[in-house]
N, C-alpha and C positions, 0 to 999 in steps of 0.2 A: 778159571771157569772154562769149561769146554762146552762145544755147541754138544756133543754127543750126549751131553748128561741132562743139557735139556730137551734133547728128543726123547729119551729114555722116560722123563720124569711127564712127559705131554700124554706118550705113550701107553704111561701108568694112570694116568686120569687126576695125575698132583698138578697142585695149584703152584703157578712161578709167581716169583717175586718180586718186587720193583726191579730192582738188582737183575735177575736172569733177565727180564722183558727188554732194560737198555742194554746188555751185553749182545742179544737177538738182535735188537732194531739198529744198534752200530754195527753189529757184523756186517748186517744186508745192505747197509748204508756205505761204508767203508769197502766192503768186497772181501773183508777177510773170511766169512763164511759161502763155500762156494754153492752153487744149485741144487747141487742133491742132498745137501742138509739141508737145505731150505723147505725143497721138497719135498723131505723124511717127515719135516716139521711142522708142516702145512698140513700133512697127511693124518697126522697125530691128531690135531686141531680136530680137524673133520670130522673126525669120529670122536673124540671125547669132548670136544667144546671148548668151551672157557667159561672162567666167572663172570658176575659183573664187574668185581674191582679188574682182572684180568683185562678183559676188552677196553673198561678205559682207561689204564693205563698203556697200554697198547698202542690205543689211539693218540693218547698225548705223546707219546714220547716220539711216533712216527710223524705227528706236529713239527716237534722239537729237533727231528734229523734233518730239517730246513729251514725255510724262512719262511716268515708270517708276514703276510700283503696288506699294507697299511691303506684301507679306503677313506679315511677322515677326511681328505681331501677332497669326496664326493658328495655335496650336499644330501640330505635326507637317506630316509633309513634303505639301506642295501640290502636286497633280498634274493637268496640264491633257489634253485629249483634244481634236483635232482634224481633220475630214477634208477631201477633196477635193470632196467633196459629189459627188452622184447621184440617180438617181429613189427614189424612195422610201425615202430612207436617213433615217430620223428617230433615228437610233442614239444622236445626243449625248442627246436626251431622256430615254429608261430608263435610259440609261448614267450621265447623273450622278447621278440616283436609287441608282440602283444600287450605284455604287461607295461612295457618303458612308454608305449603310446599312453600312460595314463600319469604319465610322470615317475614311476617307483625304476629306480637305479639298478639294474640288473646284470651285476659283473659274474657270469656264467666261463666257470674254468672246467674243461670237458673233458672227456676220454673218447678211447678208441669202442671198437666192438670189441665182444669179448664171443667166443664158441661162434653160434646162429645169430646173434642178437646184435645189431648195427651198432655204431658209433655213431653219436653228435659229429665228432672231425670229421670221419672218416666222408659224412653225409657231404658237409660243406666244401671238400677236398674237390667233388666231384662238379661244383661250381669254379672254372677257367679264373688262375691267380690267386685265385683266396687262401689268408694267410692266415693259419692257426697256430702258429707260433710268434708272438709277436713279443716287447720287450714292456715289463711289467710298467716301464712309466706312461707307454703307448695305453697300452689295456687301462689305467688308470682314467688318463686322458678320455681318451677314449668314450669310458662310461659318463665319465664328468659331460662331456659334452651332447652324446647320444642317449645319455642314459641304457645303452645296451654294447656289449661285446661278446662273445663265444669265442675261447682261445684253449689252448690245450694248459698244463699242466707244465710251467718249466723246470729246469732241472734243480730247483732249488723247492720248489715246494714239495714237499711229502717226497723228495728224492727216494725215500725207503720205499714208500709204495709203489713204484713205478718198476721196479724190481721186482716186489713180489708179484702184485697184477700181472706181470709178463708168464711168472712161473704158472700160477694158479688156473692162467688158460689154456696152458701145454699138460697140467698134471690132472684136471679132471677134479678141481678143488674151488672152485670158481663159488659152486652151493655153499659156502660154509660160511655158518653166520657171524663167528666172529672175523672172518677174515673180511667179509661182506662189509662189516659196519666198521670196523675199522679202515678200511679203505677210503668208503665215501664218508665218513667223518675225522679223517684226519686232511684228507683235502679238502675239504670247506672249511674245516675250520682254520686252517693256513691261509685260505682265500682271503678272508676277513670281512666275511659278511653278516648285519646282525641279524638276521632270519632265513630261515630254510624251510621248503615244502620239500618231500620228496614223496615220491610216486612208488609205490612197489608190488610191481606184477606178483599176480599168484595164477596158478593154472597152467597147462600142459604145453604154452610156451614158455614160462619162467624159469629162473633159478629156484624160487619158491614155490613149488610144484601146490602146495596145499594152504588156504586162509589161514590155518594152524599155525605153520610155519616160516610165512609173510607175519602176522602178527607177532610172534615169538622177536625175530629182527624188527620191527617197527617199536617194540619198547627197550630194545637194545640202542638203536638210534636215537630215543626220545630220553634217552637217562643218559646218553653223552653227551650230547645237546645240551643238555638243561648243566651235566657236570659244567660245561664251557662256557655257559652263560649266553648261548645262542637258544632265540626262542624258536624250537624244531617242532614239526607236525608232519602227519606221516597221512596221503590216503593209500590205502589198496584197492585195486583195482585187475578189474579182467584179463589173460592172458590167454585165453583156453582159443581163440582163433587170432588171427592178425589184427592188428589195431589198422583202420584208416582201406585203401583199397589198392595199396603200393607196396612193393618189399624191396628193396634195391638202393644204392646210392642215388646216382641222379633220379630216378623215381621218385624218390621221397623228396628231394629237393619239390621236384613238382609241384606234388600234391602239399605242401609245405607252401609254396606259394597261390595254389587253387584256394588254398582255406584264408589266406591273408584278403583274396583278392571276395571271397565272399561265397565260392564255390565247395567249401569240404566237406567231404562223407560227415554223414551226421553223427557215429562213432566217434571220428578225432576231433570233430567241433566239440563235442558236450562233455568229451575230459579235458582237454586244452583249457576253454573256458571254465572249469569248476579249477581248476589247476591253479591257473591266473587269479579266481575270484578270490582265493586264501592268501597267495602272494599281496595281492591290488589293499586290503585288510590286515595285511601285515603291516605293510608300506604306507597303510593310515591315511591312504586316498578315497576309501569309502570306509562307512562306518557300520556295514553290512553286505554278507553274499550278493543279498539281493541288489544292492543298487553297483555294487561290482561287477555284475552278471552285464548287469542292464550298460554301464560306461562300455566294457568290452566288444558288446556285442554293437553296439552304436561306431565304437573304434575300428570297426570292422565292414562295418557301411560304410563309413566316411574315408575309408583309404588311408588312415592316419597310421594303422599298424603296420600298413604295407608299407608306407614312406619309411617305417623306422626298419623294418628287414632291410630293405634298398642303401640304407643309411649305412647299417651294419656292414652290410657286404662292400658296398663303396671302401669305407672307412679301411678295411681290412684288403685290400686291392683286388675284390672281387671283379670280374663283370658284370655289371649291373645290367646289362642288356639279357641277362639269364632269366628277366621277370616277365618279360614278353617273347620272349624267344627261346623258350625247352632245346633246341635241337644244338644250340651251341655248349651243353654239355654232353659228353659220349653216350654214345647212340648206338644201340646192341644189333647186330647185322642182320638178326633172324629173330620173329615174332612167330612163337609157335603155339597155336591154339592146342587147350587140354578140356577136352569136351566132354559133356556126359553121357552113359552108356545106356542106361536108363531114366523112365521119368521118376518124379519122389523130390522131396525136400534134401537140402543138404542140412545132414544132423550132424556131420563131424566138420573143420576142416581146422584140424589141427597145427598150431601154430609152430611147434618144435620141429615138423617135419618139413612144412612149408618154408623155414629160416633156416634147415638146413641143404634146401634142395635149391635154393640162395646158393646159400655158400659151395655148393660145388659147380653151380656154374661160375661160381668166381667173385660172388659178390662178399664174401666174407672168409674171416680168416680158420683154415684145422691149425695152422702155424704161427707164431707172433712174426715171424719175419714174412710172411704172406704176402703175394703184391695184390693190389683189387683189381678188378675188375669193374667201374664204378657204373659202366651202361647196363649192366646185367642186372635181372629181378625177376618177379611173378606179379603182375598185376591182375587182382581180382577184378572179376564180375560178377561173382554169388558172393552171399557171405551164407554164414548156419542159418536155418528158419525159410531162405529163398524157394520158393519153386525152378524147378527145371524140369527140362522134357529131352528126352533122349535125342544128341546133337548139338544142344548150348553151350555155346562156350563156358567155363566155368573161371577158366584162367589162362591167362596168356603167358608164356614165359618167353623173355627177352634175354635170349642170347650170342654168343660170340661165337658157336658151332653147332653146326647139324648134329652132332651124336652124341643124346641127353640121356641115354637108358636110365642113368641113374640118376637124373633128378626125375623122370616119368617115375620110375618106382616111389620115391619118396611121397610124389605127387599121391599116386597110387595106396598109398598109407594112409598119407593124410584127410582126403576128401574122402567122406562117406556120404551117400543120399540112402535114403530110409523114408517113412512116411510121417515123423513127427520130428521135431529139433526139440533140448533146452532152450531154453530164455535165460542166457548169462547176465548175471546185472552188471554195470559197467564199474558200480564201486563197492566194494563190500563192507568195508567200515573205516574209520578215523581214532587215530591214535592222536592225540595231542599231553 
């Protein structure tokens, strides 16, 4: 078998079969197949797809090029959350907080960013010590005790996809939905958790540009799922401006601990919480939304979610003095106001340009081998729909050099004011 005959046959819009999918998923595994047939491969993909048998076989077999994380050892039912990622979605953060304050087990194994769009690690990276590599008996332990942990991805699980994911964010293949769903469901289900929520942005910060085609992937996920015998649910939700009012590593740390402590933009409070209320009903600690809503939000007065972030990050050799004290993570040397030129409502402010006008100050990666930047971001003060009057600040951008031309352009793209806004709904529908 040659790799060449199955780029030719992807190519051609023919269907592969068990046989070609493990001679692919050991090549990238093993290293016999080098980058640019991967990303001949991948390209293929993109443009003509896959089946359904296609995708989950796919996904098992990139299971099967590692090892599978035994949680039995964790009393009660373990419930994982993951998303598509977006501008300023730092949701898995409060969120695992959140949900273990209610007792439900939350062994969260995470990724980096991917293009514009932040990282879980990457976020937690920029809190002094903390450790996202740690050794699976640790992470085990770990949730057993805390009921919460966030760790990366080690070399043994989904080993295949940590190859491809590298390639997919340098070739511009990142959108494609079988590589998509195969990615985040072969690492969870190696995790070894028996329920998943996952989040999947749609709109003009997404991968999933259109509800269309967020839903198309949300029953790609919900038919591998169900093939694995994990019970998956899928919401989508908004991406068309920045989620929360932070875009940056240590930013979101932040605003990640504003929302634990009882202060979050009312945005990432009401996904967070709808997020957690399907997890808390998974996990069979409420026996409805409604009364899930109501523990959460009680969890969140009473300081009880904050004590389990605190817990996480201790556990994980954080510093923990990071929940009262923001300035002990890096701190960008120049705040520079981006104000409005006129008065009018802001009708755009576009999420894709605003995560990548991030990332050229340094907060994210054009390259996998990229170093952060973790002080840098844009933190809002309008969102779509605000009023402003010619002079308001609109956003502040926090950087490490005077000379920003090109994230002012970006900026420049993305913030419109006009005299009306949409109204984006925050969820568009549910797949289960």
């Amino acid at each position: 078998m040659r790799m060449v005959d199955l780029i030719h046959k992807k190519r051609e819009n023919g269907e592969l079969n068990h046989e070609e999918i493990k001679f692919f998923v050991q090549g990238v595994t093993d290293g016999s197949i080098p980058d640019y047939q991967i990303s001949a491969f991948l390209m293929a993909v993109y443009f003509n797809g896959m089946t359904a048998e296609e995708q989950i076989d796919l996904t098992m077999q990139m299971v099967d090029s590692g090892d599978r994380v035994d949680l039995s050892a964790i009393p009660g039912i373990k419930v994982d959350k993951h998303s598509t990622g977006g501008v300023g979605d730092k949701v898995s953060l409060p969120l695992a907080a959140l949900v273990a304050s209610t007792g439900v087990p939350v062994p969260m194994i995470s990724g980096r960013g991917l293009g514009h769009t932040g990282g879980t690690l990457d976020k937690l990276e920029a809190i002094p010590g903390y450790k996202v590599e740690i050794e699976l008996d640790d992470f085990i332990s770990q949730v057993a005790k805390e009921s919460l942990a966030i760790i990366g991805a080690t070399a043994n699980i989904a080993p295949a996809d940590k190859r491809i994911y590298a390639i997919r964010d340098v070739t511009d293949t990142v959108d494609s939905i079988p590589a998509i769903a195969s990615s985040i469901m072969s690492k969870k289900i190696a995790a070894g958790g028996d329920a998943l929520v996952i989040d999947i942005k749609t709109g003009a910060g997404a991968f999933m540009k259109t509800e269309e085609s967020a839903a198309q992937l949300g029953e790609a996920l919900v038919a591998i799922g169900k093939q694995a015998g994990i019970k998956t649910m899928v919401l989508i939700s908004d991406m068309n401006q920045p989620l929360g009012n932070k875009v940056g590593n240590a930013l979101e740390i932040e605003e990640t601990i504003d929302l634990l402590k009882g202060n979050g933009p009312a945005d990432l409070v009401e996904l967070t919480v709808e997020i957690a209320a399907y997890m808390v009903v998974f996990g069979e600690k409420a026996d409805s939304l409604e009364e899930a809503r109501a523990m959460l939000h009680e969890n969140i007065a009473n300081g009880s979610a904050l004590d389990r972030f605190k817990a996480m990050v201790q556990a994980q050799s954080g510093d923990v003095a990071v929940i009262d004290d923001y300035t002990i993570m890096p701190q960008a040397a120049y705040k520079i106001p981006y104000v409005a030129e006129t008065d009018g409502v802001i009708s755009e402010m576009t999420a894709d340009d605003i995560g990548i006008a991030s990332m050229l100050l340094g907060g994210g990666r054009e390259k996998s081998d990229d170093v952060l930047d973790y002080a840098v971001g844009i933190e809002l003060h309008k969102k779509v729909g605000d009023a402003v009057s010619a002079g308001d600040t609109i956003l502040t951008i926090h950087a490490n050099r005077e000379e920003i031309d090109s994230v002012i352009e970006r900026l420049d793209r993305a913030v419109k004011i006009g005299e009306s806004a949409p109204d984006y709904p925050m969820i568009y529908q549910i797949i289960e």
